[in-house]
N, C-alpha and C positions, 0 to 999 in steps of 0.2 A: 536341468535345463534341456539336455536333450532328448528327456520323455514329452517335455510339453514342444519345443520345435516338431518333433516326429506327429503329436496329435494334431499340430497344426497344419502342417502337411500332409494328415490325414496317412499318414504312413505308420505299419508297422513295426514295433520293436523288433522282433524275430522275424526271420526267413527262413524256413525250415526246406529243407531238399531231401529228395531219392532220386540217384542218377541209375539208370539200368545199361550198361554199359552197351549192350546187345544189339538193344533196337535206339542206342543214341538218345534215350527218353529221358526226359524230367520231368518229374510234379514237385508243385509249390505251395508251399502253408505256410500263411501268414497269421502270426499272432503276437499280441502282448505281452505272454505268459511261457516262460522257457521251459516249464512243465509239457505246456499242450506242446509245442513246439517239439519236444524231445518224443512224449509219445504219440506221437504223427507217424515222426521219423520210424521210428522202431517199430509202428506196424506196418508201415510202408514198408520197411527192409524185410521185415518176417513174411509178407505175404506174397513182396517179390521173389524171394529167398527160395519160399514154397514151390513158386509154379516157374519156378528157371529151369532149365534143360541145358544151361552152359555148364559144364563141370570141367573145364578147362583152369579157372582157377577157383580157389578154396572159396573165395568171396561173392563167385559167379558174376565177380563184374559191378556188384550192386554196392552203394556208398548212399551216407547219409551226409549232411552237413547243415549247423544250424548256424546261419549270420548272424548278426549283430548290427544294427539301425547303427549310423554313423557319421554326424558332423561335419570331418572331412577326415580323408585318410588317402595313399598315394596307392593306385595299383596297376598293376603294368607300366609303369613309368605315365602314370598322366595322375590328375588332380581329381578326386571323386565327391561332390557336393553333398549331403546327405541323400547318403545310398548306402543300401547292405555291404558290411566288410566281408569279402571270403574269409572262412575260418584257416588255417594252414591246415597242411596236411595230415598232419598226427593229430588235429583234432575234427577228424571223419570218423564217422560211425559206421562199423561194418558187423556182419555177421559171418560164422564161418558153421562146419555140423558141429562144432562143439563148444561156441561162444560167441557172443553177443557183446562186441566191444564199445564203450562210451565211455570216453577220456575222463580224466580225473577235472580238468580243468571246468568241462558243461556238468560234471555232477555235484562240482564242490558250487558253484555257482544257483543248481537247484535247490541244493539244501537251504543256502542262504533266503531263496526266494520264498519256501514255501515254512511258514510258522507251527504246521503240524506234520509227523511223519509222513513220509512218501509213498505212494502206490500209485505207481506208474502203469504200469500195464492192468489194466481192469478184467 
């Protein structure tokens, strides 16, 4: 029900985010597919990763996060009509120089999505 409310509304299932803490930036990718959604994020992260000059912290600032299209749900204390749920915290995606973090909760949910093995990054 709430894939056809969302096509009705002409709204995306996924909202996919890269925050760059630095220069306060976000880009946003919207899609159907928590596949595309995931690898968006993760070349988004990789490529801001690449050309950051912040080494203040291990992550340099840069976060991923992929919402979830949503009926109703409460955040910041108010009532949200169908609109993207922020993900919680532990389930942001970040990079560090020796790992590339994506919660068990967005990959177990990939699996289910996708009918043939996975290759994420091309």
């Amino acid at each position: 029900m709430k894939t056809y409310i969302a096509k009705l509304l002409k709204k995306k299932k996924y909202k996919a985010e890269v925050y760059i803490h630095d220069g306060d930036f976000t880009a946003e990718y919207y899609s159907d597919a928590l596949n595309e959604s995931l690898s968006w994020t993760l070349a988004g992260i990789s490529e801001s990763y690449a050309t950051s000059s912040n080494t203040k912290s291990l992550t340099r600032g840069i976060y991923g996060k992929i919402s979830k299209f949503s009926l109703i749900h409460i955040a910041d204390g108010k009532i949200k009509i169908c609109e993207h749920k922020l993900p919680s915290t532990s389930d942001y995606l970040f990079m560090t120089d020796a790992m590339v973090y994506v919660p068990d909760s967005i990959m177990n949910e990939v699996r289910k999505e996708l009918p043939v093995p996975m290759q994420m990054l091309k």
